[in-house]
Structure formats: structure tokens, C-alpha cells
VOGU-3710 file (C-alpha; in Angstrom, 3 decimals, decimal comma):
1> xxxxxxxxxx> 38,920/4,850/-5,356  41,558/4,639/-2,574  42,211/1,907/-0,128  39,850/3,630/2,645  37,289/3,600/0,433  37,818/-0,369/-1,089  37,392/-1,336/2,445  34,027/0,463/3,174  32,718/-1,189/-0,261  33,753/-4,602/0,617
11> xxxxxxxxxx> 31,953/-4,228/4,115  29,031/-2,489/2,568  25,342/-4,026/3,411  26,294/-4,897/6,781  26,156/-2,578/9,954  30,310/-1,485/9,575  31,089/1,325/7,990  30,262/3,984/10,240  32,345/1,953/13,251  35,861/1,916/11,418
21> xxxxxxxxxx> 38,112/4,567/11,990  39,661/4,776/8,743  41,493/8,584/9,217  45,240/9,137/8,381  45,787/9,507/12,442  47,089/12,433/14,561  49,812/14,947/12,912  53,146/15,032/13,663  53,246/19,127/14,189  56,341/19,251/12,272
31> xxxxxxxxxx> 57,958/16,859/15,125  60,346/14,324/14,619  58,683/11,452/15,468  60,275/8,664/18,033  60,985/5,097/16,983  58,453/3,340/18,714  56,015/4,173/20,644  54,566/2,647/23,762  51,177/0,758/23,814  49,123/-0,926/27,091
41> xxxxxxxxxx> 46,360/-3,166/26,691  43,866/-4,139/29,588  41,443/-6,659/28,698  38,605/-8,936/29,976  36,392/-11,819/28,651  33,540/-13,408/30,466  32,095/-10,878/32,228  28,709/-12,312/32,296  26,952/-8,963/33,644  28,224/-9,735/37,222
51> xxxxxxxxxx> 27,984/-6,217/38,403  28,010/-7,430/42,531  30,905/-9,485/43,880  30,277/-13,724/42,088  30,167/-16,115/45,170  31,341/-19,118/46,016  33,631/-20,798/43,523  33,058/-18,278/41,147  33,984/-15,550/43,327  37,302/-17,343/43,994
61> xxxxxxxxxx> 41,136/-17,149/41,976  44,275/-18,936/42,885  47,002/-15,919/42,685  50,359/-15,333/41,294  51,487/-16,751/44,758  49,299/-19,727/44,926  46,835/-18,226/46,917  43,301/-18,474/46,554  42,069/-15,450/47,388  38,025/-13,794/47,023
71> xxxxxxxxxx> 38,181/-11,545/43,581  35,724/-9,932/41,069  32,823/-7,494/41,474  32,378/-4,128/39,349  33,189/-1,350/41,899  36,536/-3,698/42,464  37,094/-4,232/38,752  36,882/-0,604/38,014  39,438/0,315/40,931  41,809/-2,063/39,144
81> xxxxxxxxxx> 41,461/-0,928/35,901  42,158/2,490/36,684  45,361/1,426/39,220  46,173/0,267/35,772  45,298/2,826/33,620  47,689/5,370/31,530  47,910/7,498/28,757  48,721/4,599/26,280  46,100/2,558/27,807  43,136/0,737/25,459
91> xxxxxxxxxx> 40,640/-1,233/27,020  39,091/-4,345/25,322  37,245/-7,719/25,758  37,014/-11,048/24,335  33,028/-11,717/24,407  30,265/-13,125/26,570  30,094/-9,177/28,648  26,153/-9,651/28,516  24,319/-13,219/28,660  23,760/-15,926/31,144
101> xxxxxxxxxx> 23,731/-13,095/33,502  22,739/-12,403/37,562  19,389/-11,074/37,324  20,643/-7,311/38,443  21,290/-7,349/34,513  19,525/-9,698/33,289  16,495/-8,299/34,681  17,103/-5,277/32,212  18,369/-6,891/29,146  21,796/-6,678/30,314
111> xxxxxxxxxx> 21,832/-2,512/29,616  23,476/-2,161/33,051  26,372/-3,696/32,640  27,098/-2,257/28,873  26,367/0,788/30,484  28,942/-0,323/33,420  31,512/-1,253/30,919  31,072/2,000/28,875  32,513/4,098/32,060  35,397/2,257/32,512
121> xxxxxxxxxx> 36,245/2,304/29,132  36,244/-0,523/27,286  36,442/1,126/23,629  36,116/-2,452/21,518  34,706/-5,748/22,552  34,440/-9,342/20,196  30,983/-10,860/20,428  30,668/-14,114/22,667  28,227/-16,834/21,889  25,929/-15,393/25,124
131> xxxxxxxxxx> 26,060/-12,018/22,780  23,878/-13,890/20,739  21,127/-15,614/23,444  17,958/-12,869/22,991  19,125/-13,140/19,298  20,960/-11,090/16,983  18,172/-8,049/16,639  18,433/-7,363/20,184  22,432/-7,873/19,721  21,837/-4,695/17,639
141> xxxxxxxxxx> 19,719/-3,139/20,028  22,408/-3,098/22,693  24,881/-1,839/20,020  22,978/0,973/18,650  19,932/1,842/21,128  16,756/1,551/21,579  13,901/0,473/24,081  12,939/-3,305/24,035  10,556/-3,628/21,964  8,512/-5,753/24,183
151> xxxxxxxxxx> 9,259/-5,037/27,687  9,798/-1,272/26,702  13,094/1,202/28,586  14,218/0,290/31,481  14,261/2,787/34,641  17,510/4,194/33,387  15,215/5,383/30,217  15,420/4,984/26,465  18,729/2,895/25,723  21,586/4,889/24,223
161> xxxxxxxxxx> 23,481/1,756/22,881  26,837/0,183/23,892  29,779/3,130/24,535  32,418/0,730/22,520  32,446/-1,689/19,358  31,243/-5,035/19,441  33,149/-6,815/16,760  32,530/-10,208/14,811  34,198/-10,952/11,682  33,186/-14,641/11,322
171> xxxxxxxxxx> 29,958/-13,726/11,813  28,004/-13,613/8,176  24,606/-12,707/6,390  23,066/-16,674/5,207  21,559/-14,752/2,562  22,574/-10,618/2,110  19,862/-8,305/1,730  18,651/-7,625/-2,221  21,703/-7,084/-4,373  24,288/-6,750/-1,479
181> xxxxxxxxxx> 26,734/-8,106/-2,783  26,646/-6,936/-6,784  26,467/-3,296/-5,659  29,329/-3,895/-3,681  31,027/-5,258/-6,806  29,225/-2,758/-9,049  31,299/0,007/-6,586  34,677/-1,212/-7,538  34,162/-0,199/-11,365  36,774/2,654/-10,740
191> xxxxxxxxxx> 39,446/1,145/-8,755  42,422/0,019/-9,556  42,363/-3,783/-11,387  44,817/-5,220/-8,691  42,444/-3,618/-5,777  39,161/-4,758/-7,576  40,314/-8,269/-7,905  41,108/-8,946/-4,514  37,808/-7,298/-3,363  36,112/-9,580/-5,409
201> xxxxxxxxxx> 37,779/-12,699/-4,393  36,927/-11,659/-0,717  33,266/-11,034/-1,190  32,977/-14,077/-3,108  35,385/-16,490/-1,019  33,994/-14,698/2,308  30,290/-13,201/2,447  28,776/-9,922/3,694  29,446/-9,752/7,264  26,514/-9,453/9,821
211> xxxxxxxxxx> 28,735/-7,419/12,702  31,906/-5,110/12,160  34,604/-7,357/11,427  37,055/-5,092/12,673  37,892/-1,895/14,683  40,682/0,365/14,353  41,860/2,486/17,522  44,805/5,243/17,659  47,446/5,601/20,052  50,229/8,008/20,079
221> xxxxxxxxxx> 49,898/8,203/16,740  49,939/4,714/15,735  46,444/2,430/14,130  45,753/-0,861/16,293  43,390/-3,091/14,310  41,253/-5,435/16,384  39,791/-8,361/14,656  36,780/-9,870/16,837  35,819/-13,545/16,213  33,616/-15,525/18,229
231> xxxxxxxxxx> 33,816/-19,472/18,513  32,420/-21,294/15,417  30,280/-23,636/17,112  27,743/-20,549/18,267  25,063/-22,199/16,297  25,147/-25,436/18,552  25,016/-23,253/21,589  22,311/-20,853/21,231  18,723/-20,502/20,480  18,810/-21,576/17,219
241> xxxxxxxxxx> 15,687/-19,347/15,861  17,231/-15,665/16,764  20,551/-16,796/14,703  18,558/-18,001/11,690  19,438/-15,411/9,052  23,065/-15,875/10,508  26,344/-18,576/10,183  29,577/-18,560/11,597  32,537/-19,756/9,546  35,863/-20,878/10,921
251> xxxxxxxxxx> 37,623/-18,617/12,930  40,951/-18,848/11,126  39,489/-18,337/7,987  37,575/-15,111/8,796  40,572/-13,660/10,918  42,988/-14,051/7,677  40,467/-12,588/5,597  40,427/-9,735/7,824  43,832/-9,530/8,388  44,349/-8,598/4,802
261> xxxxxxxxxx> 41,638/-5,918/5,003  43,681/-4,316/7,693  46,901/-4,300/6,004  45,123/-2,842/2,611  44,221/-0,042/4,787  47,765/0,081/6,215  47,358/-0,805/9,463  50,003/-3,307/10,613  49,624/-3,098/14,430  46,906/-6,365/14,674
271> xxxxxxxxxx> 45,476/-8,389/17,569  42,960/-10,740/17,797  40,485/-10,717/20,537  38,444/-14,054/19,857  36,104/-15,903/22,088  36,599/-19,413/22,048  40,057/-20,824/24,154  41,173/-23,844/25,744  41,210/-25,857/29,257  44,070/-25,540/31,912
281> xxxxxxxxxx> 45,906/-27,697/34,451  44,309/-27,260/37,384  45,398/-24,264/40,201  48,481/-22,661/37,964  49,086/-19,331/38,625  47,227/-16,763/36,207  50,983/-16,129/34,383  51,414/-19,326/33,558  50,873/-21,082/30,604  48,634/-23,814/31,636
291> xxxxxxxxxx> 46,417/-23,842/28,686  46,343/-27,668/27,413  46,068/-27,107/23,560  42,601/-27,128/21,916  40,486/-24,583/19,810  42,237/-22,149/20,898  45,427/-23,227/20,623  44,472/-23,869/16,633  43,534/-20,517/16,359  46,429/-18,963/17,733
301> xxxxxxxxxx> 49,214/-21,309/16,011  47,001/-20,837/12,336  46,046/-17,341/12,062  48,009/-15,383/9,840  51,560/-14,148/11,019  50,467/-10,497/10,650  48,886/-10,995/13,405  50,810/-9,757/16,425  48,341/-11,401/19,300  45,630/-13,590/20,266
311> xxxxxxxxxx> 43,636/-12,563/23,450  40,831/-15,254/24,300  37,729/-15,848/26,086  34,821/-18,680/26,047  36,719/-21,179/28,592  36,826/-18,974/31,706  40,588/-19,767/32,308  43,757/-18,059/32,830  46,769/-18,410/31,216  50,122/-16,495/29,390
321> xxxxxxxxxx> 51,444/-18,567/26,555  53,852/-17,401/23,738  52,861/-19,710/20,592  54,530/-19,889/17,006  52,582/-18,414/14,235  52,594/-19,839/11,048  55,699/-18,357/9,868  57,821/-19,394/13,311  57,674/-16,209/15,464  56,021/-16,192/19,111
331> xxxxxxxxxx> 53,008/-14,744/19,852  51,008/-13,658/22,708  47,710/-16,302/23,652  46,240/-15,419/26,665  42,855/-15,329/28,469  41,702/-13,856/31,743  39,853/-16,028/33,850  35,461/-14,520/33,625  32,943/-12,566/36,061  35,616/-9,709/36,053
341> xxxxxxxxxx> 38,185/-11,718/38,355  41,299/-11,227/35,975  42,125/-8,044/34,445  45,022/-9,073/31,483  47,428/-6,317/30,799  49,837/-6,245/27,675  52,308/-3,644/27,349  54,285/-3,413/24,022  56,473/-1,232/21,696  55,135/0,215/17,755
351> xxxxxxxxxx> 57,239/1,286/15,206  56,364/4,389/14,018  57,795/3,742/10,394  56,867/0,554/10,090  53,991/1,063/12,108  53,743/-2,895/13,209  53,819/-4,349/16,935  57,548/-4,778/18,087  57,484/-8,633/19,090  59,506/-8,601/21,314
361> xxxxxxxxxx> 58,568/-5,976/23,363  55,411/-7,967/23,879  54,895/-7,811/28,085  52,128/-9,277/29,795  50,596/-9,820/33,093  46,947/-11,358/34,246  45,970/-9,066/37,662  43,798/-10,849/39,963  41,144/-8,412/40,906  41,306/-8,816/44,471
371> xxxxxxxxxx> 38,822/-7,200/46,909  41,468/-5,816/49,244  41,466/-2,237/47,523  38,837/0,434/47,691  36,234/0,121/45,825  35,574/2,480/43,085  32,660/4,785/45,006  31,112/6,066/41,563  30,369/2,125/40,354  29,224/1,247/43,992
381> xxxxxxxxxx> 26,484/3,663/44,206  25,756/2,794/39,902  25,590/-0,939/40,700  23,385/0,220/44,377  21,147/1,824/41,715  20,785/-1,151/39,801  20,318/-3,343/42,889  17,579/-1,160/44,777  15,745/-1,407/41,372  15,536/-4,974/40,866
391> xxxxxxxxxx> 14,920/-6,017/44,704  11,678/-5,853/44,898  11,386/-7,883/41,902  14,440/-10,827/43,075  13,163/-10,731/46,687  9,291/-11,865/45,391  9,003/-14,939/48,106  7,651/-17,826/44,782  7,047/-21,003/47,149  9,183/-23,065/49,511
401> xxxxxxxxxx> 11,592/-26,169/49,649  12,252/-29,053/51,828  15,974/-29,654/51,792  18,784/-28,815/49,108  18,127/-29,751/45,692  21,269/-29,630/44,036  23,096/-30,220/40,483  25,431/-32,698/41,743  25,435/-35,672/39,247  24,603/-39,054/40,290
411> xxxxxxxxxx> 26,109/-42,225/38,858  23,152/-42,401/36,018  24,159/-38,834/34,934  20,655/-37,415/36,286  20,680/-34,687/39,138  17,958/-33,546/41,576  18,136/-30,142/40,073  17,229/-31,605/36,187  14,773/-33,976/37,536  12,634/-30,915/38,955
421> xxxxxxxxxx> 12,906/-28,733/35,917  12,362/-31,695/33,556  9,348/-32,094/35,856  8,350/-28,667/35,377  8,802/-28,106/32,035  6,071/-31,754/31,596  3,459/-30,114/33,435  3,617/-26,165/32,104  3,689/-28,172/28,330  0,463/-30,784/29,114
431> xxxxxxxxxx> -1,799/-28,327/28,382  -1,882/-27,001/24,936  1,640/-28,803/24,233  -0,144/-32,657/25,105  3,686/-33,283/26,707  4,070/-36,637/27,523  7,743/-36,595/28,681  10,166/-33,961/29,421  14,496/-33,525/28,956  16,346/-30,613/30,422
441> xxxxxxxxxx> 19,927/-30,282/29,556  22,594/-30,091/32,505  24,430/-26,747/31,251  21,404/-24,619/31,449  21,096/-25,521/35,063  23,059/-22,881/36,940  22,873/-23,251/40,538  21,833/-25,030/43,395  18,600/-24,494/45,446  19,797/-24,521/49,020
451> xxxxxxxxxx> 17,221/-24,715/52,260  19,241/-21,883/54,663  17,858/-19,939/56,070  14,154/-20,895/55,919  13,580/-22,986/52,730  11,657/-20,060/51,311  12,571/-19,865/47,005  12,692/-16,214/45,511  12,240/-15,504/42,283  16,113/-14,511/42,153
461> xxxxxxxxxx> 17,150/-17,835/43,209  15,181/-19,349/40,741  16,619/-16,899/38,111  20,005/-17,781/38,996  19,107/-21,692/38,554  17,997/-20,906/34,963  18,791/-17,238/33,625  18,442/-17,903/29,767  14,836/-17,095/29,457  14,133/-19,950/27,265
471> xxxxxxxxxx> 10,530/-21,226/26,404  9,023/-24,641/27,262  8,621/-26,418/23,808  7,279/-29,501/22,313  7,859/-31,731/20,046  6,684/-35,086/18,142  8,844/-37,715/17,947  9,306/-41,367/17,244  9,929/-44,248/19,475  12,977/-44,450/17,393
481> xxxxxxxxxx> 14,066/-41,155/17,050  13,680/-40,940/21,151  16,073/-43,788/21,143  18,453/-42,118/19,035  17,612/-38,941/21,094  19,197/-40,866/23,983  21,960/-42,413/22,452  22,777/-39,331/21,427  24,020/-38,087/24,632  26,794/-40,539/24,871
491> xxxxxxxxxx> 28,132/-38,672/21,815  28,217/-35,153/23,183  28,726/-36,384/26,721  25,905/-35,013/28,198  23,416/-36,879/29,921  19,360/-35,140/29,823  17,439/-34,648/33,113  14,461/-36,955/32,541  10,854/-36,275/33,907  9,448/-38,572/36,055
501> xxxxxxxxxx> 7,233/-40,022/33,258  10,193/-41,389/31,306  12,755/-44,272/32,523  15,191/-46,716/30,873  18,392/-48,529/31,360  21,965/-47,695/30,257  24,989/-49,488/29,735  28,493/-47,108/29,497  30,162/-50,851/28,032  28,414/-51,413/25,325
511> xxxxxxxxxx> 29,492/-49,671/22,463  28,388/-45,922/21,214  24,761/-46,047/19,507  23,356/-49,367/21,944  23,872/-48,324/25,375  20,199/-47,151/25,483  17,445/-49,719/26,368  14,160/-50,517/28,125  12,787/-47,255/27,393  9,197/-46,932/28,890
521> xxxxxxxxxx> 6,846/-44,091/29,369  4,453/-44,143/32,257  6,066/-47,666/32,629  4,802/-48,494/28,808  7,397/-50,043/26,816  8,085/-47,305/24,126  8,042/-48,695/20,195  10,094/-47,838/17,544  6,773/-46,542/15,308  5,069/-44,832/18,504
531> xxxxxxxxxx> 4,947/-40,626/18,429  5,765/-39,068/21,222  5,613/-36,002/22,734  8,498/-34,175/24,272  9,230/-31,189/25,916  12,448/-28,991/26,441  13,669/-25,724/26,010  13,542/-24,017/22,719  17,440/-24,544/23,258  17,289/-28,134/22,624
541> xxxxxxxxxx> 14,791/-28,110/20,370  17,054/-26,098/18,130  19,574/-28,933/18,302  21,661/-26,940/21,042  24,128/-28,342/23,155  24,683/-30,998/19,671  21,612/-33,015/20,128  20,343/-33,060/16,565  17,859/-35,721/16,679  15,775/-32,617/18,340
551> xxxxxxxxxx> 15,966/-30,949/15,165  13,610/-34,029/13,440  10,648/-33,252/15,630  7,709/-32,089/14,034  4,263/-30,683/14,873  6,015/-27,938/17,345  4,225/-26,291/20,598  5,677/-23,543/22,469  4,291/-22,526/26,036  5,728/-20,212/28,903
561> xxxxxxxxxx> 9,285/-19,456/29,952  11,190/-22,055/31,616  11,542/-19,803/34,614  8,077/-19,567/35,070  7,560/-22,815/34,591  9,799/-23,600/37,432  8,175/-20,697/39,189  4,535/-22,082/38,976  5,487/-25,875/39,973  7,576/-24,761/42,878
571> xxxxxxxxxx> 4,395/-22,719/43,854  2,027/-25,334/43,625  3,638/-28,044/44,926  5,817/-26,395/48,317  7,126/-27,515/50,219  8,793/-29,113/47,648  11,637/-31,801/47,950  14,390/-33,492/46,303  12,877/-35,753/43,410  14,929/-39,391/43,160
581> xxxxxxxx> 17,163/-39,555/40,903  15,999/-43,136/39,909  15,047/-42,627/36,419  17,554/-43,611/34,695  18,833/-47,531/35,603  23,127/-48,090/34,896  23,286/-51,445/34,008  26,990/-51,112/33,419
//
């Protein structure tokens, strides 16, 4: 059994073999071949579906000059990319391309903008944690094809599947299907003892991956392995029941382990395109290395030194940094910003003998995509296409407000925002769900309602305040569990959006686990034996966002969408104003 054929065994029962190019490569035509060879990567992370131009902040980058200057938008991404573009160009992405997305995609299941990043290229991607939010069967929808199987093909017709690789080695099968694993092993009867052994040890140390762990791309002559990894704590950010079958080991661990299945294979030439990355100093240029060091940072100092380069998503920054691997030689870490504002380009040398990256030929560059070119006409009139067909549904008038209701924090932590979802999300679970209070959590609130022009609400805006599709849930809990609930947030620093039917007192002085008090419902003083029940997204209720306690409720209820939750109260109820943000009493 050759080498090529070890690796297919060790990946077999999971969805990888048929997306590895394992070929010898391109003949040499009786040439002598050159030294090196040039390579030019052009990569993105965060795209988040945003096919038309983001606004406001997030349509906003401070330049190489300092400037801060309007970027992003598809037609203007693709005229960038192929200003950029040459013969030794690859294209690739470091997650989150689909998820928590503007309802142009998200209205479609996000096939819009796969299909968008298909045409301009991108050959191999690394799965984000939003990769994972309708769960991972409809991950492998949008990989492979097929209709939804409950809202059926969109207008474009039946789904062909993504154009380029989505890639997750520390993404693993819980439990493998029947016998995975020991016909794997029961493969390796042939090969070589030295082969077989280390096979084994992988399968056993490792698991039976859920996604490809790897792709392998030729240029001029020359294998590039890309090993995808996606940020470990995907499980605490995610609906928890479409991951179920599904865990996600340590990044470093997986990208080693993959590593070495790229090298058995002989490829040399390996970067890492992971999705998880680190926080910057505020308004440095997109060269710089601002990155303060965190997750990322880990990954990119610990993975193995045959590793030639880490390109990162997951924080939306931007940044150029040359880190020390393991065995003292720089490295490339970089990221490029998100919503298709920074394009990151990496030009580099391979050795044709030795057929590894050349180190020190290692160039890069993060391009703002500013909206001063011309826009690429073929993507304007796709993402026109796209936008005539969801109008009628984002312009759907769904009630009216008074004034702004914002997501600006006051000093208790609560927001106007929260407190009208919370709200919300009581009444849609009273019926059927016997809801008694109701949390929201602040991250999966993700814009502002604002009154211009005419205080009228359309069921875009209220998309864009909560895209994730989530359903209203219920749960029972104990007074005491509540409380623990509560204190909880003080420990993940994240403070819940209460309904109005809930209220206590905190105290930021006291120490972690009693800073929570005077908990009442309805005004009631709550007890430590009563059961309550509570209502969230099925987010929460999963434990998302690291709130645990959720994960102790029993007796669970779920009811509609959040979105239409929000949609019916807002039409009930409008005009409808800015609730107080009273609920919650600091004390100190």
C-alpha cells in the first residue's frame, strides 16, 4: 500500500477522500526544472455573506496611511482580487464566509455568497464557528448540494454545492459510524509495519474526522497543503443540538497531527488557515503587527515547525506578525480584517527539490478594499440579482417604533435593545412554554433599531437585529440554579437582557459567585427551592456563550423563531418605544 493510499485509509469514514488531491503533480516535459518557484496567496476570513457594501463602522478601515477610508462590498472585493490576481495566484479563507449573515444571504441559506465566492475563486476555505450555526448537515449541504430540505431551492434552483474545499481538521466524529475505525485499521494489513504503526497511533490518539482535514493545491508544479482548523471553543458558541454528533479538539493538536499526514504524502509546502486569532491595539495600520498575543498567538508559536504559515480569522482584525515556531524560525501570522474589507496577499518562493516554502522569501501585504475602483460589473448585476429577489421579502413594513432603541449598554449591563427581545421572547413562550421570565444574550443582538425616516420596522431591519434564526425555548429551573444562572455572567462577562418580569440587585465589589441578590419575579421574592420557567434562545439553552447553568434545565419547550417573535410583539404593540432599562439595580 503506498503513502497515497495510507492517507485515504486513515481519513476513511469521513467525507475526505474524494477532496484530496493526492496526484504526483504536473510533468516536467523533459525540462530542467528552476530552483524555486514563485507562489501568491490572496486570502480572506470573515466574510459573513456581505455581498452589498457593510455600513457604518463595519463598512469602515483605517489604511496603510492612517486613513480611515469606506471599504468592502462584493463587486469591490472581486475588482481587488483580480487587480491582484496572477498565474501563481491561490485564493483561500480562514472561516465564518456564510453565518450571521445580511439577509440578501441569509434569506437563502447563505447559497449566494458560496456561489459569489466560487467565481472569484476561492479554491479552499477552513470552517468558522458561523459554518456551523444551521448545523453540521446543512454544513454538508452547502459543500456538496442539494435543496433545503425544508424551505426547498432557492430561485437560483437546485444547489450545486460550494466551488472550493471547506476544510476542518479539528473537527471529529463523537462516535464514528459502525466499525469506522477497525476497517480503517483492518486496511493497513498490507502496508509496511513502520507505515501501519503510525496510522494506528493517529486513529487511535486522533479520531475519524467529520470535515476534510486537509487540501492539497498545485502550483507550477509544486503541492501546497492547507490544514483548516476552526477555534476549539465552537461548541460554546453555537447551537449546541446541530453539533451533537460532533467535538472539536485543540487546534494545535489536530494541526500537528495533520501536519504529519502531509509530509507522509510528501508534501512539504504547509500553511495553516485557522479561524480563531487575537485582539489588536487600536487604529494600527493593516501591516502592522498589532495583534496583542492570545489564542492565536498560541497557535501560531505551538504548531509544528513544518508548518510554513498561519493565516487567521474569528477576531475580525488586521495584522502582519512574523512569530517563532517551535524550533526558532519566523513565521507568517496574519489576519485580514472581515465583511470582505481586507484582502491579505502572501507572495513566496518553493523549492522545487526540496519542495518546502523558502522562509525567507515569505512577503506579505493586507490590501484595504477600498471603494475608489470600478466595481467588478459581472458581481454587481449577480449581487442586483440577489437583491431584487429578496426585496420584496426585507421591505415587508412589520410594525412601527417610537424613537431609537439601541444596544448601547447601560451601567447595569442591560440595553434597550435586550430588554425588548427578552420581552419578546416572554410573551411568544407563555403560551405552550408557561414562560415566566425571559434572558437574551447581548452578542446575538446585532444592530440598532433607529426611528429615520418614519419609525416604520421592516422585516430586514429586524433580521439584521437578530440574523441567527434561533428558536424561543424554555426551560425549568430552580430558584437556585437562577441565582447561579446570574452569577454566572460575572464569569463570562456578559451581562443577560432581562424581561420585564424579572429584577434584582448587583454588586461588581463583592466577590465572584455573591454579587447577585434580591431576585424577584413579578416583584415575588424568588426561593432557592422555587421552579421557574425561563425562556431564551435555543443558543443559551445549549449553554452557548459559557452559561452552563442553562444546560441543568429540564422539562424543555420550544416555540417560534426569535425573529418572529420580535416580529409579532413589534406588531402588536407599535408604536413601540424604548423599554427602561431599570431591571437590573447596581448596588456597587
Amino acid at each position: 500500500m503506498t503513502s497515497r493510499s495510507l492517507l485515504r485509509v486513515v481519513l476513511s469514514g469521513a467525507v475526505v477522500a474524494s477532496a484530496l488531491a493526492l496526484t504526483t503533480g504536473p510533468a516536467d516535459a523533459g525540462q530542467k526544472a528552476p530552483r524555486t518557484v514563485p507562489v501568491r496567496l490572496l486570502s480572506l476570513n470573515d466574510f459573513h455573506g456581505h455581498l452589498e457594501p457593510p455600513t457604518g463602522s463595519a463598512g469602515r478601515m483605517v489604511d496603510e496611511h492612517g486613513a480611515t477610508v469606506e471599504a468592502g462590498g462584493a463587486a469591490y472585493l472581486a475588482a481587488h482580487l483580480d487587480r491582484l490576481d496572477d498565474a501563481n495566484t491561490l485564493k483561500v479563507a480562514q472561516g465564518d464566509l456564510i453565518g450571521a449573515t445580511p439577509l440578501i444571504s441569509a434569506a437563502y441559506h447563505d447559497e449566494p455568497s458560496v456561489e459569489f465566492l466560487g467565481k472569484v475563486g476561492v479554491t479552499v476555505a477552513a470552517v468558522g464557528n458561523h459554518e456551523f450555526d444551521e448545523g453540521y448537515s446543512e454544513l454538508k449541504r452547502i459543500m456538496y448540494g442539494g435543496c433545503h430540505p425544508v424551505d426547498g431551492c432557492s430561485p437560483a434552483g437546485e444547489w450545486k454545492g460550494a466551488d472550493y474545499d471547506y476544510i476542518g481538521a479539528n473537527v471529529l466524529f463523537k462516535q464514528p459510524g459502525a466499525n469506522a475505525e477497525k476497517t480503517a485499521l483492518d486496511q493497513l494489513k498490507d502496508a509496511p509495519s513502520r507505515q501501519t504503526t503510525l496510522v494506528r497511533q493517529l486513529l487511535r490518539d486522533y479520531g475519524i474526522p467529520a470535515l476534510p482535514p486537509v487540501s492539497i493545491r498545485w502550483k507550477n508544479g509544486v503541492p501546497i497543503g492547507f490544514i483548516g482548523l476552526v477555534t476549539k471553543t465552537t461548541p460554546s458558541i453555537v447551537t449546541s443540538e446541530g453539533i451533537k454528533d460532533l467535538r472539536f479538539i485543540d487546534e494545535v493538536k489536530a494541526a500537528n497531527v495533520a501536519s504529519k499526514l502531509l509530509k507522509l504524502v510528501g508534501v512539504k509546502a504547509q500553511v495553516v488557515l485557522v479561524h480563531e486569532g487575537d485582539q489588536v491595539t487600536p487604529n494600527q495600520s493593516p501591516d502592522a503587527c498589532s495583534a496583542v498575543p492570545g489564542e492565536g498567538n498560541r497557535i501560531a508559536t505551538q504548531v509544528d515547525p513544518e508548518i510554513d504559515m498561519v493565516l487567521s480569522g474569528h477576531s475580525h482584525q488586521a495584522y502582519l506578525c512574523q512569530l517563532p515556531d517551535p524550533a526558532g524560525r519566523n513565521r507568517l501570522y496574519s489576519q485580514g480584517g472581515s465583511f470582505g474589507r481586507v484582502i491579505t496577499q502572501v507572495d513566496f518562493q518553493v523549492n522545487t527539490r526540496s519542495r518546502d516554502i523558502v522562509r525567507e522569501s515569505v512577503v506579505a501585504d493586507n490590501h484595504v478594499v477600498t471603494r475608489t475602483v470600478t466595481p467588478d460589473p459581472q458581481i454587481v448585476n449577480f449581487v442586483q440579482t440577489w437583491k431584487d429577489r429578496v426585496t420584496p421579502v426585507a421591505n415587508r413594513p412589520v410594525g412601527n417604533i417610537s424613537a431609537d432603541i439601541t444596544r448601547a449598554p447601560a451601567p447595569s449591563g442591560e440595553s434597550q435593545l435586550g430588554n425588548l427581545i427578552a420581552d419578546a421572547q416572554l410573551e411568544a413562550a407563555k403560551t405552550g412554554g408557561n414562560a415566566e421570565i425571559a434572558l437574551m444574550n447581548p452578542g446575538g443582538v446585532r444592530a440598532d433599531f433607529t426611528y429615520a425616516p418614519d419609525g416604520v420596522v421592516t422585516y430586514g431591519e429586524v433580521f439584521t437585529v437578530q440574523p441567527f434564526n434561533n428558536l424561543t425555548q424554555v426551560v425549568t429551573l430552580t430558584g437556585a440554579q437562577l441565582d447561579a444562572l446570574l452569577e454566572q455572567q460575572f464569569q463570562v462577562n456578559r451581562i443577560l437582557a432581562p424581561s420585564a418580569s424579572l429584577t434584582y440587585t448587583i454588586n461588581r465589589a463583592l466577590p465572584l459567585g455573591s454579587r447577585v441578590s434580591n431576585i424577584a419575579i413579578n416583584g415575588q421574592p424568588v426561593t432557592e427551592t422555587q421552579q421557574i420557567r425561563v425562556a431564551a434562545n435555543n443558543f443559551l439553552v445549549g449553554g452557548g456563550d459559557g452559561f452552563s447553568v442553562f444546560t441543568q434545565g429540564t422539562d424543555l419547550w420550544s416555540g417560534p423563531l426569535d425573529i418572529d417573535a420580535l416580529v409579532a410583539y413589534i406588531g402588536a404593540r407599535s408604536p413601540v418605544g424604548p423599554p427602561a432599562v431599570d431591571r437590573i439595580t447596581v448596588a456597587g
